[in-house]
MARKE-354373 format. One record per residue: residue number from 0; residue in three letters; x, y, z of N, C-alpha, C in turn. Coordinates in nm, 2 decimals. Layout:
<drenros>
+-----+-----+--------+--------+--------+--------+--------+--------+--------+--------+--------+
!   i !  aa !     nX !     nY !     nZ !    caX !    caY !    caZ !     cX !     cY !     cZ !
+-----+-----+--------+--------+--------+--------+--------+--------+--------+--------+--------+
! NUM ! ALA !      X !      Y !      Z !      X !      Y !      Z !      X !      Y !      Z !
...
+-----+-----+--------+--------+--------+--------+--------+--------+--------+--------+--------+
</drenros>
This chain:
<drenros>
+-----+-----+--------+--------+--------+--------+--------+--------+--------+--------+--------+
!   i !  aa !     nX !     nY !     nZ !    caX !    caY !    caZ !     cX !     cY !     cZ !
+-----+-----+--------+--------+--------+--------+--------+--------+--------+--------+--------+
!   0 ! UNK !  12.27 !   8.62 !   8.73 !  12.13 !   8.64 !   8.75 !  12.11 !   8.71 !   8.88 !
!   1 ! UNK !  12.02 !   8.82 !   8.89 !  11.96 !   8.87 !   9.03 !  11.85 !   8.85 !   9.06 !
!   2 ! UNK !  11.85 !   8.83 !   9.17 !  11.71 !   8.79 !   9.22 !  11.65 !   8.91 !   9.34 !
!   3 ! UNK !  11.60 !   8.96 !   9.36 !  11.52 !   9.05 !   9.46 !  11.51 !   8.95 !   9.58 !
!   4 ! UNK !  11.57 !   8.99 !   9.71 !  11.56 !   8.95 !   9.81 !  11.50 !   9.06 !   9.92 !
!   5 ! UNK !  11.40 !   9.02 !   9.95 !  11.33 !   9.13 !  10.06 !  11.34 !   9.03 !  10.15 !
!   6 ! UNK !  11.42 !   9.13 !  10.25 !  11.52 !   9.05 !  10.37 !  11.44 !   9.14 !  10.51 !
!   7 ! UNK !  11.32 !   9.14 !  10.50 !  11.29 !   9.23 !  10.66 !  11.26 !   9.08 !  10.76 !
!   8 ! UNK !  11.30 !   9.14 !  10.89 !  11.27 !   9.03 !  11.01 !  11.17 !   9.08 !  11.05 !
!   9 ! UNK !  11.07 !   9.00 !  11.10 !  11.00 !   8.99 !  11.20 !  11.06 !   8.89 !  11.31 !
!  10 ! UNK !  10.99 !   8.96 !  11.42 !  11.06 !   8.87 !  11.54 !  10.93 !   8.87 !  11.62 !
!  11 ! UNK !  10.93 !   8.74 !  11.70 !  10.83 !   8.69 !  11.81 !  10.87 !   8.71 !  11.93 !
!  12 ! UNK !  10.89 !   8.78 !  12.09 !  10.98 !   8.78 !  12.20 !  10.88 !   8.69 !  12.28 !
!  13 ! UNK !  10.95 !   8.60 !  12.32 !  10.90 !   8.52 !  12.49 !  11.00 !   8.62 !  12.58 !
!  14 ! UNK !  10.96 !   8.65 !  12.68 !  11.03 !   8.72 !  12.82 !  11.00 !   8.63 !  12.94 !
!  15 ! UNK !  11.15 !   8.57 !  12.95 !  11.10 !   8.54 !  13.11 !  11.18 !   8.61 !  13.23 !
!  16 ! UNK !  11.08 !   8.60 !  13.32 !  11.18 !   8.72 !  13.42 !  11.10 !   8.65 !  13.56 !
!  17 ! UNK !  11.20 !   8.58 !  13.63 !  11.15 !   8.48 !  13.74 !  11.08 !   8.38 !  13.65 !
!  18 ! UNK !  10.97 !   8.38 !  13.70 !  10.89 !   8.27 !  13.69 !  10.75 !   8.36 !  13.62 !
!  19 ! UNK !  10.71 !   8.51 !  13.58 !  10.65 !   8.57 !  13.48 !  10.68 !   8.62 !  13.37 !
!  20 ! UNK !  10.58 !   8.63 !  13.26 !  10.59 !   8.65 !  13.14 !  10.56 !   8.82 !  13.12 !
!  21 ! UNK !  10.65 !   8.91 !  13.06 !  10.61 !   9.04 !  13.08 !  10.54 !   9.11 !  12.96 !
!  22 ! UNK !  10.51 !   9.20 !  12.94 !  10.47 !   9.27 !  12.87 !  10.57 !   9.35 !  12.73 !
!  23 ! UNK !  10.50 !   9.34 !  12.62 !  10.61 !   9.40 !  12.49 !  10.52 !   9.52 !  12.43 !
!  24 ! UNK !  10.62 !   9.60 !  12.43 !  10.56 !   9.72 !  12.34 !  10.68 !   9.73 !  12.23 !
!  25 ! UNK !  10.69 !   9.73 !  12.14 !  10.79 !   9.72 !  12.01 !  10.75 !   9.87 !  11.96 !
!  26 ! UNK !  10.90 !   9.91 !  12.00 !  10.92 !  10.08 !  11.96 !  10.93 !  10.06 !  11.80 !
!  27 ! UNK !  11.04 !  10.04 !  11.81 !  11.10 !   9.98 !  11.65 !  11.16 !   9.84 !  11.60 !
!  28 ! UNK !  11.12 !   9.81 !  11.54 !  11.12 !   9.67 !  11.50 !  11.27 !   9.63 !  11.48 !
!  29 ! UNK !  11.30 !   9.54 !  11.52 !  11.45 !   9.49 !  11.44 !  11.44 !   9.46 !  11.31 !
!  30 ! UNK !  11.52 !   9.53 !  11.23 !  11.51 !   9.48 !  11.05 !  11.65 !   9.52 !  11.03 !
!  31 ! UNK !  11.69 !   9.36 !  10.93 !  11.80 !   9.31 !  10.84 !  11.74 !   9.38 !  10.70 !
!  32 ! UNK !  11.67 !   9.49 !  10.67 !  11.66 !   9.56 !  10.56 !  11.61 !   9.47 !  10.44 !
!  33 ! UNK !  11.64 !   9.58 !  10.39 !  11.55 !   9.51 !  10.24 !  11.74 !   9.48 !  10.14 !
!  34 ! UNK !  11.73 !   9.40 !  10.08 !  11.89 !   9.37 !  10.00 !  11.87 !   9.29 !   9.89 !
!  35 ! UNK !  11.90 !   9.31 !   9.78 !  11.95 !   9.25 !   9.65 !  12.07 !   9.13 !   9.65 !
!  36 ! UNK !  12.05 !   8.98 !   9.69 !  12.16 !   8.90 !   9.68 !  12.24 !   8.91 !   9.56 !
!  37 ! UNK !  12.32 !   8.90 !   9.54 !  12.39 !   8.92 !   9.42 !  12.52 !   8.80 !   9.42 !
!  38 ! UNK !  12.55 !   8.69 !   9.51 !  12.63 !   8.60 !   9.57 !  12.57 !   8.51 !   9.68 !
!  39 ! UNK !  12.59 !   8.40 !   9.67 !  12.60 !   8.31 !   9.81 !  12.71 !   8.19 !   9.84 !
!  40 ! UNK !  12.78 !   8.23 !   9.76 !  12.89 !   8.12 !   9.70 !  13.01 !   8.13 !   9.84 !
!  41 ! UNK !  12.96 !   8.22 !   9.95 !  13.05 !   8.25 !  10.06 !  12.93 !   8.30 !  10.20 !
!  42 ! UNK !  12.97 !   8.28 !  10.29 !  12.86 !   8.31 !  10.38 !  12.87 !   8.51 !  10.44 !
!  43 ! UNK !  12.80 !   8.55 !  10.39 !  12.76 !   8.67 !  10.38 !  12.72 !   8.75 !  10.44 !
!  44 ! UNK !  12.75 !   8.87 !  10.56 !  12.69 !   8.91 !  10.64 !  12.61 !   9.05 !  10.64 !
!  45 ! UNK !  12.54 !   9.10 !  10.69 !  12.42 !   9.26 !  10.70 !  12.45 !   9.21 !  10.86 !
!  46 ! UNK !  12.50 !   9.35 !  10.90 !  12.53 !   9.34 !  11.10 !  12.43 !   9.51 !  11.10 !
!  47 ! UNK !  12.33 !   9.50 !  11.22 !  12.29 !   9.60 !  11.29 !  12.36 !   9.64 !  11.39 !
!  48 ! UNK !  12.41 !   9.76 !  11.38 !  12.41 !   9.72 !  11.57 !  12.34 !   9.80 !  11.68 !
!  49 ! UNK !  12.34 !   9.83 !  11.80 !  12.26 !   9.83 !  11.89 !  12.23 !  10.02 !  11.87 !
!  50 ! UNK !  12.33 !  10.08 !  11.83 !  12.34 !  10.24 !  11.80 !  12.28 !  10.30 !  11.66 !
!  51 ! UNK !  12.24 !  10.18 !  11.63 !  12.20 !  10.18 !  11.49 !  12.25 !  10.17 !  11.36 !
!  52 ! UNK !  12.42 !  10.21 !  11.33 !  12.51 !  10.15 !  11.30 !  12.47 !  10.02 !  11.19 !
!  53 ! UNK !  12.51 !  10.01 !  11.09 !  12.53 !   9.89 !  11.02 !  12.60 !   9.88 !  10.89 !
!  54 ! UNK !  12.66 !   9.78 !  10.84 !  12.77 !   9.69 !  10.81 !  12.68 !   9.62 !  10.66 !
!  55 ! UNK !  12.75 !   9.56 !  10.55 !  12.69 !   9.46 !  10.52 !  12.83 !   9.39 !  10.39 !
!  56 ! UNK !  12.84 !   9.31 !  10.36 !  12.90 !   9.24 !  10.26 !  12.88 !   9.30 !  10.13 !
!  57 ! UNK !  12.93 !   9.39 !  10.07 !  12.89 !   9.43 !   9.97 !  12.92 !   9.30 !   9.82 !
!  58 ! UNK !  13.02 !   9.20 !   9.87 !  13.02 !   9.10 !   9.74 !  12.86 !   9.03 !   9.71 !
!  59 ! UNK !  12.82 !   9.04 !   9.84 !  12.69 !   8.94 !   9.87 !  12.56 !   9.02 !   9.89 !
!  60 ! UNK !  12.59 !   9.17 !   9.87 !  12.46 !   9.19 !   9.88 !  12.45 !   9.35 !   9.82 !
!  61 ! UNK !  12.36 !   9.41 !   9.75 !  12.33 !   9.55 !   9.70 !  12.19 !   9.59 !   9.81 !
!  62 ! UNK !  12.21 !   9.70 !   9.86 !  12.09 !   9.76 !   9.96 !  12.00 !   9.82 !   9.88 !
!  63 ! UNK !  11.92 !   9.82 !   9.94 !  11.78 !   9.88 !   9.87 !  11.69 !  10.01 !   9.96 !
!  64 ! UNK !  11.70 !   9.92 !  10.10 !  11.68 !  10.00 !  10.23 !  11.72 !   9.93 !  10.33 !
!  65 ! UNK !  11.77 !  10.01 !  10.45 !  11.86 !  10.01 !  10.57 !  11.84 !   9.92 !  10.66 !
!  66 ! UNK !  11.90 !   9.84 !  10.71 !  11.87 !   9.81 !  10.84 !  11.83 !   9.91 !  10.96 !
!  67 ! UNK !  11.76 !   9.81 !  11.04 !  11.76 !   9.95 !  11.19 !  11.77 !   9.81 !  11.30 !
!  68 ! UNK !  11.76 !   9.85 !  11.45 !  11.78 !   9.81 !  11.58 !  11.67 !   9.80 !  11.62 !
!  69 ! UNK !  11.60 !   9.68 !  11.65 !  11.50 !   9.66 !  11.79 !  11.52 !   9.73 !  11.88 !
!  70 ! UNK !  11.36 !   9.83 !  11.90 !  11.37 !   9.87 !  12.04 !  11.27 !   9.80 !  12.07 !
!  71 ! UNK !  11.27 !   9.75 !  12.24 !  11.14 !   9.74 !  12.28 !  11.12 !   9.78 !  12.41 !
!  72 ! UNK !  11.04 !   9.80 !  12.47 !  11.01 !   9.83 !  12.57 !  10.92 !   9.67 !  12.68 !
!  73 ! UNK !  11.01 !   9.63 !  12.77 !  10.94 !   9.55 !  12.85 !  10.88 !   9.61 !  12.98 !
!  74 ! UNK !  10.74 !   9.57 !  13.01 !  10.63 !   9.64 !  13.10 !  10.61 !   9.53 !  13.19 !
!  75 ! UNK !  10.54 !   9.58 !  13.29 !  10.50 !   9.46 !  13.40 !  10.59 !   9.39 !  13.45 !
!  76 ! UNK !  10.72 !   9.46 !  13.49 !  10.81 !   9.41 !  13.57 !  10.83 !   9.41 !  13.73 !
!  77 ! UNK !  10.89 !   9.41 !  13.80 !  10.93 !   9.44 !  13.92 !  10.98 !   9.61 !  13.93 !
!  78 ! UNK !  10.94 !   9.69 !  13.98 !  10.94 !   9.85 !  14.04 !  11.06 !   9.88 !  14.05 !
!  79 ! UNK !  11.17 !   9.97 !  14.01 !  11.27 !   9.98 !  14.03 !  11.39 !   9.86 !  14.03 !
!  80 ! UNK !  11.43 !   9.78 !  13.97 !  11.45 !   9.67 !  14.03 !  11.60 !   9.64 !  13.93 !
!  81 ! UNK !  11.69 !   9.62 !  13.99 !  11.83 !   9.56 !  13.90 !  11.81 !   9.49 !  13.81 !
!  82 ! UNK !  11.86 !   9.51 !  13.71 !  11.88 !   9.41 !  13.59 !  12.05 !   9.35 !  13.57 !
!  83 ! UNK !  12.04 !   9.20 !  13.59 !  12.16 !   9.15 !  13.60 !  12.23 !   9.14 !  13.49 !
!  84 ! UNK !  12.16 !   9.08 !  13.43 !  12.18 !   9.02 !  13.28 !  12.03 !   9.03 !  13.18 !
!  85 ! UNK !  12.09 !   9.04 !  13.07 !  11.96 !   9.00 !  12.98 !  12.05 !   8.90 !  12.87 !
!  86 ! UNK !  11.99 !   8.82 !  12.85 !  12.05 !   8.72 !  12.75 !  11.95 !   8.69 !  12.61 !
!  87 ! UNK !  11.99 !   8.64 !  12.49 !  11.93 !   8.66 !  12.36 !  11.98 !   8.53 !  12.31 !
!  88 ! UNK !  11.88 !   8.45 !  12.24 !  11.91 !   8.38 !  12.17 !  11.84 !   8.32 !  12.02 !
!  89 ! UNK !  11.87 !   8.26 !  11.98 !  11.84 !   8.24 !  11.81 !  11.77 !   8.14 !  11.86 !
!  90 ! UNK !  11.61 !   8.14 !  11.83 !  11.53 !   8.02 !  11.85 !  11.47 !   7.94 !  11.71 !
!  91 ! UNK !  11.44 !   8.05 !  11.60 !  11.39 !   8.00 !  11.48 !  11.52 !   8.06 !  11.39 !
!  92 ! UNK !  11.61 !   8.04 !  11.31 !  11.66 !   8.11 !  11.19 !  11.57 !   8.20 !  11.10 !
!  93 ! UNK !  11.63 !   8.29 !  11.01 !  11.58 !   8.33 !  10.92 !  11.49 !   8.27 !  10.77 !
!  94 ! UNK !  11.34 !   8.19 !  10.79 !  11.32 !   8.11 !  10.71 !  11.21 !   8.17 !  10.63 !
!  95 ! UNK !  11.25 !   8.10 !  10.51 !  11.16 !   8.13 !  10.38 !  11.17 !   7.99 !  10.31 !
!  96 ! UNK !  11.14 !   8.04 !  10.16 !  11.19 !   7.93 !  10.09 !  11.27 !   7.92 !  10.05 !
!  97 ! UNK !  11.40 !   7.85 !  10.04 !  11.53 !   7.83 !  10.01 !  11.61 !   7.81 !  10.11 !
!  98 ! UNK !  11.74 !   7.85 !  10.11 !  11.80 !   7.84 !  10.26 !  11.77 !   7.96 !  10.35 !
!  99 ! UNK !  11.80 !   7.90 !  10.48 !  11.76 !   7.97 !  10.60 !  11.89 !   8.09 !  10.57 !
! 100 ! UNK !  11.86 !   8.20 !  10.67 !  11.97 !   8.29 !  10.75 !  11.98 !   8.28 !  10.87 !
! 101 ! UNK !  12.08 !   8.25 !  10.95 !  12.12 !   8.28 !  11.07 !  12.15 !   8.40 !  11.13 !
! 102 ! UNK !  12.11 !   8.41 !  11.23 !  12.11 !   8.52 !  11.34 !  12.25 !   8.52 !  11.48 !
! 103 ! UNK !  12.37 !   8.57 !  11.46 !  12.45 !   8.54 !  11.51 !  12.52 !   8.67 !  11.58 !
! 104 ! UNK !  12.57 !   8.64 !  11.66 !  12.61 !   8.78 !  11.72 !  12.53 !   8.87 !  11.80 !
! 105 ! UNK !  12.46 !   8.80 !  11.85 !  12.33 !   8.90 !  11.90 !  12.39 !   8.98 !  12.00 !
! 106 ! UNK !  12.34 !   9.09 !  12.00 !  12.40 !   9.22 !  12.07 !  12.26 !   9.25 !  12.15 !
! 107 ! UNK !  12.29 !   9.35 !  12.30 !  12.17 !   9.42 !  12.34 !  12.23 !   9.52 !  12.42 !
! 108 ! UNK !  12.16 !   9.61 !  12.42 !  12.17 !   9.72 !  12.55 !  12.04 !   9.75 !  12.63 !
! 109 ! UNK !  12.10 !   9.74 !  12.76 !  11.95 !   9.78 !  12.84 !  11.99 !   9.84 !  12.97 !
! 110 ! UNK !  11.88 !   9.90 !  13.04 !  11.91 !  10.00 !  13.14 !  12.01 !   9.93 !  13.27 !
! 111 ! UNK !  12.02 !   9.98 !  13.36 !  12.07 !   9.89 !  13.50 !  12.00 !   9.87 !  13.56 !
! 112 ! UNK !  11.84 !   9.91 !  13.55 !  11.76 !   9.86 !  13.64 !  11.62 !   9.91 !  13.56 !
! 113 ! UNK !  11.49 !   9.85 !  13.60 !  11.38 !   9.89 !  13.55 !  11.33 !  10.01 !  13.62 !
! 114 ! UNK !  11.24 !  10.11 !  13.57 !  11.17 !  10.25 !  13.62 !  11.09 !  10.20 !  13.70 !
! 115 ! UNK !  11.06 !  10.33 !  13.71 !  10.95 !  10.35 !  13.85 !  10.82 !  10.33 !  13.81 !
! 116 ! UNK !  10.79 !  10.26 !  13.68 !  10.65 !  10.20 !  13.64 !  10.71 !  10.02 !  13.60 !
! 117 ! UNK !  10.82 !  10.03 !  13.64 !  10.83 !   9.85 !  13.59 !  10.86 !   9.80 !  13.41 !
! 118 ! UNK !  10.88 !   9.95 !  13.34 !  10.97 !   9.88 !  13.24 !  11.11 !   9.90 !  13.22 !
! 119 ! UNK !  11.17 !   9.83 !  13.13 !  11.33 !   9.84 !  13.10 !  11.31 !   9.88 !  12.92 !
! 120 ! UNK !  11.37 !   9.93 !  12.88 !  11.39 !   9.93 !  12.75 !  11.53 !   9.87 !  12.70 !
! 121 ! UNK !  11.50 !   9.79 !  12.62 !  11.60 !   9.72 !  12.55 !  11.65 !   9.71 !  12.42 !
! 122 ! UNK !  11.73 !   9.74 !  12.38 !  11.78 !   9.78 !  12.19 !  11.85 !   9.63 !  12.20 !
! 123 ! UNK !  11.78 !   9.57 !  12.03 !  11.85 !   9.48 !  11.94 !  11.90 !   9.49 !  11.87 !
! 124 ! UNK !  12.09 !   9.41 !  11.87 !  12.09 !   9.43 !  11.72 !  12.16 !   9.27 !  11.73 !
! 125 ! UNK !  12.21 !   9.31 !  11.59 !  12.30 !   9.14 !  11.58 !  12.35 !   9.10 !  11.41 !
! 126 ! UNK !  12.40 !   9.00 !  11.37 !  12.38 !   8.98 !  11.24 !  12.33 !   8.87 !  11.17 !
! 127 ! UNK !  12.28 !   8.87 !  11.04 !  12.22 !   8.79 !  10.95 !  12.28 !   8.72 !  10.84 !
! 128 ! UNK !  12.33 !   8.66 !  10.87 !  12.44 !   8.54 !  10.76 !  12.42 !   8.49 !  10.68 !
! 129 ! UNK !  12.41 !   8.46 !  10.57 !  12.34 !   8.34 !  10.46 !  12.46 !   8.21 !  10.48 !
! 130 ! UNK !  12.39 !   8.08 !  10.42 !  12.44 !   8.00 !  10.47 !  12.55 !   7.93 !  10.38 !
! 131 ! UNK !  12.60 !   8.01 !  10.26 !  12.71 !   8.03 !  10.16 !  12.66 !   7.91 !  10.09 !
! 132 ! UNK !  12.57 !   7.83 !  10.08 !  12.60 !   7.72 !  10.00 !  12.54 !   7.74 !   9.85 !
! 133 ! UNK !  12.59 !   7.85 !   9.76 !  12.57 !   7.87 !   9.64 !  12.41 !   7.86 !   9.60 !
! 134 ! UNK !  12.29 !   7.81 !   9.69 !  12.20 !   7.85 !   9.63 !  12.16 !   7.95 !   9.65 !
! 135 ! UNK !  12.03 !   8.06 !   9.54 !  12.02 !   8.17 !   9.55 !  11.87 !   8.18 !   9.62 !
! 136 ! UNK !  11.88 !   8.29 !   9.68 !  11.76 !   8.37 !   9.74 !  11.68 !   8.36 !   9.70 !
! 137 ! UNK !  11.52 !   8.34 !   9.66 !  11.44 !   8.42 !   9.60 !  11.38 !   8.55 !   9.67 !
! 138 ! UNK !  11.26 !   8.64 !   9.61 !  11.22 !   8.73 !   9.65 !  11.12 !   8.68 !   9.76 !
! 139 ! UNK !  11.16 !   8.78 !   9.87 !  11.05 !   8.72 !  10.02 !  11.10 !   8.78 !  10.13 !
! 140 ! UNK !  10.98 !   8.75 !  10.21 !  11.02 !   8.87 !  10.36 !  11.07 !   8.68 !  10.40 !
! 141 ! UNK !  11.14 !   8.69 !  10.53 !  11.23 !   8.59 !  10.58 !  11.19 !   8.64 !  10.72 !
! 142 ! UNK !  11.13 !   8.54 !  10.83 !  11.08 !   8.57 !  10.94 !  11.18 !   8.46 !  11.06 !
! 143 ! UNK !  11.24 !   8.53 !  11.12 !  11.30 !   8.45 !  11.24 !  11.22 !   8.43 !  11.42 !
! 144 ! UNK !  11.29 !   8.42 !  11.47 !  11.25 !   8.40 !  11.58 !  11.36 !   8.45 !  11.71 !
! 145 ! UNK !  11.32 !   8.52 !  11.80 !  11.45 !   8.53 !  11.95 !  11.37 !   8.48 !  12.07 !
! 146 ! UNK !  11.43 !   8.49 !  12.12 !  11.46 !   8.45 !  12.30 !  11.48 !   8.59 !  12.39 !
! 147 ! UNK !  11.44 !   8.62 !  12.42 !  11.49 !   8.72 !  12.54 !  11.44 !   8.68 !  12.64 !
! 148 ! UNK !  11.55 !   8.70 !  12.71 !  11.55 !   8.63 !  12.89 !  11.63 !   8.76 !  12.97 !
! 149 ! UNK !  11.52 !   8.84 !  13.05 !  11.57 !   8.87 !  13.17 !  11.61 !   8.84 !  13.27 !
! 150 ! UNK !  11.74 !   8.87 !  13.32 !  11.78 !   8.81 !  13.50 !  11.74 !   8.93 !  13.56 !
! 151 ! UNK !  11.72 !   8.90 !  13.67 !  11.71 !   9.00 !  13.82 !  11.81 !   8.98 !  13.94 !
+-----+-----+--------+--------+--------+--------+--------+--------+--------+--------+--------+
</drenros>
């Protein structure tokens, strides 16, 4: 039996950078694509990556449309200023109804420092796992959640 899985992410960003909250302009969205489950009997992966690049489990899944890479653009920063680290984390999984997807591997690329108006631009990628335990998908967008945290 196949079931139609519409597998796009939405994502929510909190930024902290010091002790302010910055500004998001979302160039391009991070999306785990649209995919046909066809297995869960193993944990299953669709990888984006940061170049745009992507990967997927063909036992566990038939594509329909592509994944792509978060871009976003963070504003209202500090003026030219070093970027030490940026760190990512999985705050909501990928939930719908049925079992969740995990978000693992999170990847990023971002400048060495912010511009001369105070943004950085930052590309997402990462991957989307099902959680193998033989139940099946149904049809549905699946909405997660990140973390991004600027150092200075």
């Amino acid at each position: 039996m196949r079931l139609l899985f519409l597998f796009i992410s939405i994502f929510y960003f909190h930024v902290f950078s010091g002790v302010s909250y910055a500004s998001i302009v979302t160039v391009q969205a991070l999306s785990f694509g649209e995919f046909v489950t066809i297995a869960n009997d193993a944990q299953y992966d669709i990888t984006v990556n940061t170049n745009g690049s992507y990967t997927f489990d063909a036992a566990g899944f038939i594509e329909l449309s592509a994944p792509q890479e978060g871009v976003y653009d963070f504003g209202g920063l500090a003026l030219n200023t070093a970027i030490a680290s940026v760190i990512i984390t999985q705050t909501a999984p990928l939930v719908g109804i049925g079992p969740d997807i995990n978000m693992v591997n999170l990847q990023e690329t971002h400048p060495g420092s912010t511009d001369a108006s105070g943004v950085a631009r930052i590309v997402i990628g990462g991957t989307a796992r099902t959680d193998g335990s033989g139940t099946l998908y149904v049809d549905q967008t699946l909405n997660g959640q990140l973390q991004i945290q600027i150092n200075f």
